[in-house]
Residue frames as qw, qx, qy, qz and C-alpha x, y, z in Angstrom:
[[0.666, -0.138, 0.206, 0.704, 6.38, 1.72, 12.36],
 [0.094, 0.919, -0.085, -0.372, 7.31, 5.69, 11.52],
 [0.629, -0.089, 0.418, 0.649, 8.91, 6.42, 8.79],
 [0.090, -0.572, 0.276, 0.767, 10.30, 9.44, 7.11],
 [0.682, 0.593, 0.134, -0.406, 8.82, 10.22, 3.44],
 [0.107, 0.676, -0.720, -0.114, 12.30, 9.19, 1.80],
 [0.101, 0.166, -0.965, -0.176, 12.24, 5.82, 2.58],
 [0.644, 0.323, 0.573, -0.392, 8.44, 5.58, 2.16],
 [0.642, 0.628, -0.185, -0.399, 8.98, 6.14, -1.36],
 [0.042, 0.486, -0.867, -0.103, 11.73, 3.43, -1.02],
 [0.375, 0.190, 0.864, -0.276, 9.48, 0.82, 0.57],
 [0.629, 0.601, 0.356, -0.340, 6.59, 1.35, -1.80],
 [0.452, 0.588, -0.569, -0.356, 9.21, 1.29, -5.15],
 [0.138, -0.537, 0.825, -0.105, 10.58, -2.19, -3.71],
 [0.250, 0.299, 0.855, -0.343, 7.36, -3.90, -2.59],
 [0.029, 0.199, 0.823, 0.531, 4.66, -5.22, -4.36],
 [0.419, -0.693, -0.490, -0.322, 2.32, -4.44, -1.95],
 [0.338, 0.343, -0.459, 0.747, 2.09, -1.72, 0.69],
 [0.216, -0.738, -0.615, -0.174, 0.34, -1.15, 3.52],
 [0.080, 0.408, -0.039, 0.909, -0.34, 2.59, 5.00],
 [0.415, -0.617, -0.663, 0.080, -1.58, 3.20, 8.46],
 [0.082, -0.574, 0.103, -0.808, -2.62, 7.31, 8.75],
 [0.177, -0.181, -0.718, 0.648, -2.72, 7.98, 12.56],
 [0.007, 0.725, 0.683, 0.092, -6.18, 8.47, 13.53],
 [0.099, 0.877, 0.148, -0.447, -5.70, 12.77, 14.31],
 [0.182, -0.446, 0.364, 0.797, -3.91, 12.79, 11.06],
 [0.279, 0.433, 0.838, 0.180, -7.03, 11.11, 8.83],
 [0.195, 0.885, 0.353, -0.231, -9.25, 14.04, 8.57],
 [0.150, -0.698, 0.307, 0.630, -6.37, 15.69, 6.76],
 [0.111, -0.224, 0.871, 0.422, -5.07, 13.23, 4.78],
 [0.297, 0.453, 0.776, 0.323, -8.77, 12.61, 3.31],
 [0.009, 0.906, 0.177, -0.383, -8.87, 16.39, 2.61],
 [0.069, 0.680, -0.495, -0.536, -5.92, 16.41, 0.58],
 [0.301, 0.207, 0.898, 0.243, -7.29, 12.87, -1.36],
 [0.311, 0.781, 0.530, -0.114, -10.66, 14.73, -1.98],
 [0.273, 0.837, 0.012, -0.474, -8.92, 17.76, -3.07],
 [0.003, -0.218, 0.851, 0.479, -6.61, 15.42, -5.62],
 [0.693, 0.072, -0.111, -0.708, -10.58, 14.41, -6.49],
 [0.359, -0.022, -0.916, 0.178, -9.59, 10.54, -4.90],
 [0.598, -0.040, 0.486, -0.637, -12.77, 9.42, -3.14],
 [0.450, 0.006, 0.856, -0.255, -15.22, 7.12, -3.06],
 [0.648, 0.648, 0.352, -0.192, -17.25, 8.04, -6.10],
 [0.378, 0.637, -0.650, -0.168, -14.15, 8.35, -8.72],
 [0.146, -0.338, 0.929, 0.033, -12.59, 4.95, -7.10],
 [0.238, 0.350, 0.903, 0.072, -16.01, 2.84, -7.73],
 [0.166, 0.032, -0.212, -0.963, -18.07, 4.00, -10.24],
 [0.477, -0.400, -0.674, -0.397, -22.09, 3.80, -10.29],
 [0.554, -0.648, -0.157, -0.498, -24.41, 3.52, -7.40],
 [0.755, -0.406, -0.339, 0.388, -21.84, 1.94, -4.97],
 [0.584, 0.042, -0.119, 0.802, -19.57, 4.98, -5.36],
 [0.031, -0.426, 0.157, -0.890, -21.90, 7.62, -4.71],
 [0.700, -0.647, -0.297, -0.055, -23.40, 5.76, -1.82],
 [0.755, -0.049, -0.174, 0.630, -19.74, 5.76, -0.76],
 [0.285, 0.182, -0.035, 0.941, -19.11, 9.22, -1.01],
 [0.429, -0.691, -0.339, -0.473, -22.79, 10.40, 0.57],
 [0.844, -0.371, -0.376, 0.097, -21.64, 8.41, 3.22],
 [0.646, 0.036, -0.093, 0.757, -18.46, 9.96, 3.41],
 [0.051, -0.482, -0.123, -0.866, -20.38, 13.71, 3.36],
 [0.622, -0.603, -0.020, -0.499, -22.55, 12.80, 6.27],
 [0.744, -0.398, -0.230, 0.485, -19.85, 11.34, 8.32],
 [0.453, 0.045, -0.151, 0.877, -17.89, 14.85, 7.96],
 [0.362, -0.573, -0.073, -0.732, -21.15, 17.08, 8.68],
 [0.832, -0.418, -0.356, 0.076, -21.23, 14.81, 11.45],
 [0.585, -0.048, -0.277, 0.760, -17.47, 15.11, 12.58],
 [0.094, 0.507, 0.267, 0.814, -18.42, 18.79, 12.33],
 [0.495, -0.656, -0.137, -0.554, -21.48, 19.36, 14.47],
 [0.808, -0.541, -0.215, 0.092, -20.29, 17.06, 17.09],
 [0.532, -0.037, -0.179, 0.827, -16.48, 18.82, 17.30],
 [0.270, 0.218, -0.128, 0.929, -18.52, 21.85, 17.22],
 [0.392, -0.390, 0.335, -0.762, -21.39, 21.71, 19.97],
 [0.178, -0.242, 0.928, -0.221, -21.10, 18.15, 20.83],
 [0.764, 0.174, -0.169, -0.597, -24.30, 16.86, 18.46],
 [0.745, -0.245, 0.547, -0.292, -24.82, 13.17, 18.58],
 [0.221, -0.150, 0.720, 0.640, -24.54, 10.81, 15.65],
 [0.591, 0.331, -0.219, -0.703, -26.77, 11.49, 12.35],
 [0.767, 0.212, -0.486, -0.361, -25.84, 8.49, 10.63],
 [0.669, -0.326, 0.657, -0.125, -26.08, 4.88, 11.36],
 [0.819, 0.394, -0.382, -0.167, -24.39, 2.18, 9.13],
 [0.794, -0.422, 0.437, 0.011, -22.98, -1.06, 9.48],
 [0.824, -0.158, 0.379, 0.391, -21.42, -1.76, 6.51],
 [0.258, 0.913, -0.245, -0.202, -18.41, 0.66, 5.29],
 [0.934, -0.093, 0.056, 0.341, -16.19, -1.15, 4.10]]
C-alpha cells in the first residue's frame, strides 16, 4: 500500500506499531539519508554486534558499487543479517 507522507505521519501517530516497506530501488537512498542522520547499525546496537553490523553494511555498499560499476562478483558471503 502507497501512501502519501501526510497520512504516513497519520498512521504512525495512531498506531502502536508500524510497519515500513522502502521499495527495493528506493533503499540505497533511504539508507543514505539514515547514515547521514548517523542511524545505522553501530549507533542502534552498541559493542561488537554493532560494528560487525555496520562492517557488514560497508562491504555490502563497496560491493553494490563495483558490481553497478563493472559488473564485479560478490566480495562478501554471510548468512546471517538479520
Amino acid at each position: 500500500m502507497e501512501v502519501e507522507f501526510d497520512e504516513l505521519q497519520r498512521v504512525i501517530r495512531d498506531s502502536k506499531l508500524v510497519k515500513l516497506v522502502i521499495a527495493k530501488d528506493a533503499f540505497l537512498d533511504a539508507r543514505l539519508d539514515l547514515e547521514q542522520m548517523n542511524i545505522n547499525g553501530a549507533t542502534l546496537f552498541r559493542g561488537l554486534d554493532g560494528l560487525g553490523r555496520k562492517v557488514q553494511d560497508v562491504l555490502n555498499s563497496v560491493e553494490s558499487y563495483l558490481r553497478e560499476r563493472d559488473g564485479v562478483g560478490t566480495l562478501v558471503q554471510s548468512e546471517h543479517i538479520l
